[in-house]
C-alpha positions as CSV (number, residue, x, y, z in Angstrom):
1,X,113.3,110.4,158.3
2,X,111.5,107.5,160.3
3,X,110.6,103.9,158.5
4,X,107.0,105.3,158.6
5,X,107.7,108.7,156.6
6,X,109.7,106.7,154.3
7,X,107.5,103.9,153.6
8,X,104.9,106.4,152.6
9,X,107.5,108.2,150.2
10,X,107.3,105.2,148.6
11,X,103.7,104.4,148.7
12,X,102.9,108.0,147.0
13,X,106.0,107.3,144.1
14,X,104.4,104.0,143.5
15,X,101.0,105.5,143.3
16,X,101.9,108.0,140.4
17,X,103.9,105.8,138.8
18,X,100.9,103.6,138.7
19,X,98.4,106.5,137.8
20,X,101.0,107.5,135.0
21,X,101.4,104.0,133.9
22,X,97.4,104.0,133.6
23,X,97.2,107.1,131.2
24,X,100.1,106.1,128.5
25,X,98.1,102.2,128.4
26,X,94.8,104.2,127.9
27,X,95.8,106.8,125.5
28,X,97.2,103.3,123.3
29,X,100.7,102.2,121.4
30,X,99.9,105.1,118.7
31,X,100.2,107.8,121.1
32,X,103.5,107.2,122.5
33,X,106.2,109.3,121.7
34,X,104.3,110.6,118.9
35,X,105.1,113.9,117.3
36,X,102.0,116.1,117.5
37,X,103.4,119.1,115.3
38,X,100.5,119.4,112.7
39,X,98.1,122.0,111.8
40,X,94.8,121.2,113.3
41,X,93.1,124.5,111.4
42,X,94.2,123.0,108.0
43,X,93.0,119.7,108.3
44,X,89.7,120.9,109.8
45,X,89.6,123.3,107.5
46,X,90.4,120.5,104.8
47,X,87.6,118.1,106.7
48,X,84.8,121.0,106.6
49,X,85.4,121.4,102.4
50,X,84.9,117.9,102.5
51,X,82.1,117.5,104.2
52,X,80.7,120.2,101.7
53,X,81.4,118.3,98.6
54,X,80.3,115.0,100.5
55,X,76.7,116.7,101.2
56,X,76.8,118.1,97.4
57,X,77.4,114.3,96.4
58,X,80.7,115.2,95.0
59,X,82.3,112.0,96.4
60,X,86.0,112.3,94.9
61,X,86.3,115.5,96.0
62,X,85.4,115.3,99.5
63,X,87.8,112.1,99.4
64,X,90.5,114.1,98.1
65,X,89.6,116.6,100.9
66,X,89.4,113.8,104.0
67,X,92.5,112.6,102.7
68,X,93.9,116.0,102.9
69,X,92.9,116.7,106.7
70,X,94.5,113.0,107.3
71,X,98.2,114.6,106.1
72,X,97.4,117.6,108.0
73,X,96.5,115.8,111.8
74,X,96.7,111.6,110.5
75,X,94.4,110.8,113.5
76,X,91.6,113.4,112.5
77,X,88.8,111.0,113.5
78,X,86.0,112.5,111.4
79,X,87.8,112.2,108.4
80,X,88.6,108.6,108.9
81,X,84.9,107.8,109.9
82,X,83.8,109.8,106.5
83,X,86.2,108.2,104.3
84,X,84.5,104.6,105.6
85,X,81.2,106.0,104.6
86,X,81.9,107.1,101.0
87,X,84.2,104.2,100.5
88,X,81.6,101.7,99.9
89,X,79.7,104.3,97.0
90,X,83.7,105.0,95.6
91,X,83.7,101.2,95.5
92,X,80.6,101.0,93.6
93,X,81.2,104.2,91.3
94,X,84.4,102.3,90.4
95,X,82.9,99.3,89.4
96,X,80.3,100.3,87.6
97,X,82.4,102.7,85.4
98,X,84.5,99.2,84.8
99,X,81.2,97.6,83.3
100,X,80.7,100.8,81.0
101,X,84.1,100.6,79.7
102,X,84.1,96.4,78.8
């Protein structure tokens, strides 16, 4: 092998290393070495009840739901994003049933 071939060996190793390097840093810490075995049917299964029950303005249901899909695949982003829209009216909900009770 001459200096040349060689020093292009290295070149290419360097430059998948680098590429590979790239995609863990994009993909962020929580995706490394994660374990992916969850059931992506149940929790979008789980998501699409709640997303039923959030429409019908049954809010503790369709939380109970979201939260559901989350133990199922915990980086289901629609059920994270929907649980930050009805957390606001849970809060409410919750402090206006507080007021009732005093």
């Amino acid at each position: 092998m001459t200096i040349r071939a060689t020093s292009e060996t290295l070149a290419n190793q360097r430059e998948l290393h680098e590429e590979k390097r790239e995609r863990e840093l994009s993909r962020g810490d929580n995706d490394k070495g994660r374990d992916n075995d969850f059931d992506r049917s149940a929790s979008a299964a789980e998501f699409r009840q709640g997303l039923a029950c959030h429409q019908q303005g049954r809010l503790p249901e369709a939380e109970r739901h979201y939260n559901a899909a989350l133990r199922s695949e915990p980086d289901h982003f629609e059920a994270l994003h929907m649980l930050g829209v009805i957390a606001p009216a849970s809060s409410a909900e919750s402090k206006s049933s507080e007021r009732r009770s005093v």
